[in-house]
N, C-alpha and C positions, 0 to 999 in steps of 0.2 A: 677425517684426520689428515693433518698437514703432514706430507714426509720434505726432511733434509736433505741435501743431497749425496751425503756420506750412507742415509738410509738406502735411496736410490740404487747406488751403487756398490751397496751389499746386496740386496736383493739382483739385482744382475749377473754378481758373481756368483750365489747360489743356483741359477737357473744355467750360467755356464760350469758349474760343476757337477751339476746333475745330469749334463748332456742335452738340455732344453736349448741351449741356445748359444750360437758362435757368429759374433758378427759385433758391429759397430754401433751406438748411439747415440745422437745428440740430441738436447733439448735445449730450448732457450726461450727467452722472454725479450720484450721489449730495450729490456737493457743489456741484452749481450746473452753469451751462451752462458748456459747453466751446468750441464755436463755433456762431456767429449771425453771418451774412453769407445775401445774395446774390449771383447770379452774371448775368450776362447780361442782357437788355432786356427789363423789363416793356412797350416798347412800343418796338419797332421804329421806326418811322416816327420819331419823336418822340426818340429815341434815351433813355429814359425808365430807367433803371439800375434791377435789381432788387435789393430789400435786406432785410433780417429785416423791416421792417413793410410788405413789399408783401402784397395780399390778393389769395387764388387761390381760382378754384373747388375743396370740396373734395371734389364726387362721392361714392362710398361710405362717405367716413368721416362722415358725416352720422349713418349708420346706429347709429352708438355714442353720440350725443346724443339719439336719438330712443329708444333704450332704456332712455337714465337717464331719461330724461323720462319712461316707463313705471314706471320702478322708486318716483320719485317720489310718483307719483300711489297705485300701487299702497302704499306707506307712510305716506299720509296717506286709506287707506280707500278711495280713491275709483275703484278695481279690484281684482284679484289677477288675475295671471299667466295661476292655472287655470279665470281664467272662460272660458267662449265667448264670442266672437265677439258671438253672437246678443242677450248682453245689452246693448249698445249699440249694434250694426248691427242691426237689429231683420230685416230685408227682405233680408240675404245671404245668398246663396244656401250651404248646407250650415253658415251658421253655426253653428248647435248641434253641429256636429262637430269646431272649429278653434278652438283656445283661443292667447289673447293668446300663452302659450310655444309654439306652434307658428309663431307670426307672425314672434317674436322668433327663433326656432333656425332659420329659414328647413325647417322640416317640414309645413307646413301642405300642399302639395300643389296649391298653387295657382298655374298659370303666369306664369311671369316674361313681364313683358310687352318689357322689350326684348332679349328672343329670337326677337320681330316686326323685318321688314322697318326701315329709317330711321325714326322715327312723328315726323310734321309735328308731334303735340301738344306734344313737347319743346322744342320753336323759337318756342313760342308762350306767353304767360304765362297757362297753361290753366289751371281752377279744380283742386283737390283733386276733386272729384267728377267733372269730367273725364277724370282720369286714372284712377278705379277705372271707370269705363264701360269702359276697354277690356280689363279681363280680367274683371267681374264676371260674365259670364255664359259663360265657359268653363268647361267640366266640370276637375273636377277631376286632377292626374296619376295621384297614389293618396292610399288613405288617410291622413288626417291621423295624424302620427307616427312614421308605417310609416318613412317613407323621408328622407333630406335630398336638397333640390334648390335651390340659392340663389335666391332670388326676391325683388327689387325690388318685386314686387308687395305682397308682406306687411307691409313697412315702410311703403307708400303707405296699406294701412289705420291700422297705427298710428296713423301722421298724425292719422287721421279718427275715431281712438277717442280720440286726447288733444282734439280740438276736440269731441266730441261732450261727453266727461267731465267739459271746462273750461269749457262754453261762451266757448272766447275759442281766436283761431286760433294754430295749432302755432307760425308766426313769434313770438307773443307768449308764447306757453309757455318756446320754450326760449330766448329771453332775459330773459326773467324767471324760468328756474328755474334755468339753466345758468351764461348766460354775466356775464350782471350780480352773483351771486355770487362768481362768481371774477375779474372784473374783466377780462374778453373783450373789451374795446372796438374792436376790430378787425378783430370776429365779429359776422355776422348774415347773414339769411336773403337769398339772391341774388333781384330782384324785377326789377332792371334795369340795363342795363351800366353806368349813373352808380355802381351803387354800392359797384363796385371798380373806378375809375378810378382810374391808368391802366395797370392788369394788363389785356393782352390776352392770350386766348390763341393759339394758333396752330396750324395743321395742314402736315406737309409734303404737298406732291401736287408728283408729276415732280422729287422733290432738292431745291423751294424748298419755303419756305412763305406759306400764305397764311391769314387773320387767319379764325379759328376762326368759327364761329356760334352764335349764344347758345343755350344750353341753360338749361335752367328744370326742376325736381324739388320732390316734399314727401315729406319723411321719409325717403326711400329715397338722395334724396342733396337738391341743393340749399341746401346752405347755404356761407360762404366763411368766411376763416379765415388767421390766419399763422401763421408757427411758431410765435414766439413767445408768443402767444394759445394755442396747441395742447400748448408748454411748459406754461402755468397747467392746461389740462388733464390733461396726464401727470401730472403732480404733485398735484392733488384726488384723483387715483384711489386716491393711496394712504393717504388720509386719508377723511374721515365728512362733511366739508364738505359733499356733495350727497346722500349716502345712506349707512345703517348700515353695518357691516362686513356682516354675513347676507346686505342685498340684494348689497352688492359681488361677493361669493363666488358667490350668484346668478350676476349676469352675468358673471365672468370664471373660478369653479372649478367648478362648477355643472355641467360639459358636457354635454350632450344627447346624444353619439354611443355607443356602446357597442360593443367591438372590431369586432364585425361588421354594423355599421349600415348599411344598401345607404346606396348614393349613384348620383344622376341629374343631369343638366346639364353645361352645358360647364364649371362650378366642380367637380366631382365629384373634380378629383386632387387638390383643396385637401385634401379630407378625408381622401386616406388615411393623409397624415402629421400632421395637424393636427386636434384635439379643438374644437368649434363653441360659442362664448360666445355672448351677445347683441351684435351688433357688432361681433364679435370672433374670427381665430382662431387659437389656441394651440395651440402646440407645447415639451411639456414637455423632449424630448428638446433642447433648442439653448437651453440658460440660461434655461430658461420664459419662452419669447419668446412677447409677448400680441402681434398684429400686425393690420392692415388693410389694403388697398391702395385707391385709386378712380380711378377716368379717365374723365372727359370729352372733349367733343369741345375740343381743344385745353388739358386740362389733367390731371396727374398727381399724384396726391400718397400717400401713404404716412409711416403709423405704427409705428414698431417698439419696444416696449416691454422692455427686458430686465429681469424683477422681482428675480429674485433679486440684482443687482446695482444695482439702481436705476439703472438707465442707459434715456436714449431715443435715438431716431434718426428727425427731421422731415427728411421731403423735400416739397415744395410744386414741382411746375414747372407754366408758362405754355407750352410748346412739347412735343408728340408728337415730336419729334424726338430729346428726351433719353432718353439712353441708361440709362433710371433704370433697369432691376435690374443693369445690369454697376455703375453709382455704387452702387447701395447696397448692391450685395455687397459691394464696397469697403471704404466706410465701415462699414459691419459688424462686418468683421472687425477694421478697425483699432480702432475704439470698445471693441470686447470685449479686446480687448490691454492697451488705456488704462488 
């Protein structure tokens, strides 16, 4: 059954008046967007409406700005992929073993560090070198290569190989390689809660909820974003505006896994159905759907790219409480009908 878009977005506002769901949506197709709206309270108290330009934390999907940013740098000489580690972290420990596409395919081998306990450092606007202190000196899980195991931690060196490469820090990097190119003005790196006022997010505990706590990230996630900012993104991807078709192919056809590639971690079922891009991961079987999901503490958000069709699907929420894979199994399906 075909839904309208008027259908769409009554079913939206029912799952935000039920309490399933507070945050942003876009869909769109080949020829432009389809719908852009909010649903629910960017700020409760305040009774604060959310709408296409509210700004959310966007947690893992960070991960795929911080890989162009790699691809970048890597096209204007000042890396490749298959360096090690070692030639810019000089003092990491097995760096001669762990090269930048291990970092980027999440195979490097190196422990996710929030697979630890709650870590106070994320509550805190901790340095970049702060944060590799807490896995820098864990031994390794296996060989670099050998195996995929999703790890935050890999993306966090990034980070620290674009500020070593650029002498100039990743917040400056990727709005001046990324977002100021495509004209993201409603993109930038999270530093303080002023500067996605008045998006709160939120936590249920006991049925209510109560007003999230701030989380702080480099590379691995940490940066904010709207749909529609995240639209300009979908749509650069499929064009040379930020990088050649080759690097493109790189990150998104490039795969890293090969039919029987072990997999470790609590991400480990992503892979059995899905092929691993940089920041990215695909599933040729389901309309070569390129995808990402992220979640903070009090925020949700989700990429779904269908190439062959040129269609996207932005979900952005401020509240744990929505019900976002039944929504976007939803909308999914009705977008691929559209």
């Amino acid at each position: 059954m075909e839904h309208t878009t008027d259908q769409l977005d009554a079913y939206l506002m029912e799952q935000a008046s039920r309490n399933h769901f507070h945050g942003s949506i876009l869909l769109a197709d080949k020829n432009g967007i389809i719908l852009s709206k909010g649903y629910g309270y960017s700020n409760y108290r305040d009774k604060i409406e959310n709408g296409p330009e509210s700004r959310y934390q966007i947690a893992s999907l960070t991960k795929q700005f911080t890989a162009v940013a790699i691809m970048q740098l890597h096209e204007k000489g000042l890396l490749k992929t298959s360096d090690p580690v070692q030639l810019y972290l000089p003092d990491y420990p097995n760096g001669d073993r762990i090269t930048i596409k291990h970092l980027l395919s999440h195979t490097s081998g190196i422990p996710d560090f929030l697979e630890e306990e709650l870590l106070d450092i994320e509550l805190t606007l901790s340095t970049l070198d702060q944060f590799i202190s807490l896995f820098v000196d864990k031994p390794l899980e296996f060989t670099p290569g050998q195996r995929f195991s999703y790890s935050n931690s890999g993306y966090i060196l990034l980070a620290k190989i674009i500020e070593t490469v650029t002498d100039d820090s990743y917040e400056h990097n990727i709005q001046k390689l990324i977002f100021e190119p495509l004209g993201m003005k409603n993109s930038g790196f999270f530093t303080s809660p002023a500067d996605i006022f008045p998006t709160v997010g939120y936590l249920a505990i006991n049925r209510g909820t109560v007003q999230a706590p701030i989380v702080y990230g480099h590379g691995e996630s940490g940066l904010y974003s709207t749909v529609e900012d995240l639209y300009l993104w979908d749509r650069a991807l499929y064009t040379e505006k930020l990088i050649s078709e080759s690097a493109l192919k790189e990150i998104l056809y490039s795969c890293v896994r090969k039919p029987a590639f072990p997999c470790d971690g609590p991400f480990s079922g992503l892979v059995q159905n899905n092929l691993i891009g940089y920041g990215w991961f695909i599933n040729k079987q389901n309309k070569y759907k390129i995808w990402h999901d992220g979640e903070i503490h009090g925020f949700i958000s989700s990429i779904n790219r269908f190439i062959d069709q040129k269609k996207v699907l932005i979900m952005l929420s401020n509240c744990n409480l929505s019900k976002a894979d039944e929504i976007l199994a939803y909308l999914e399906d009705a977008l691929l009908k559209m």
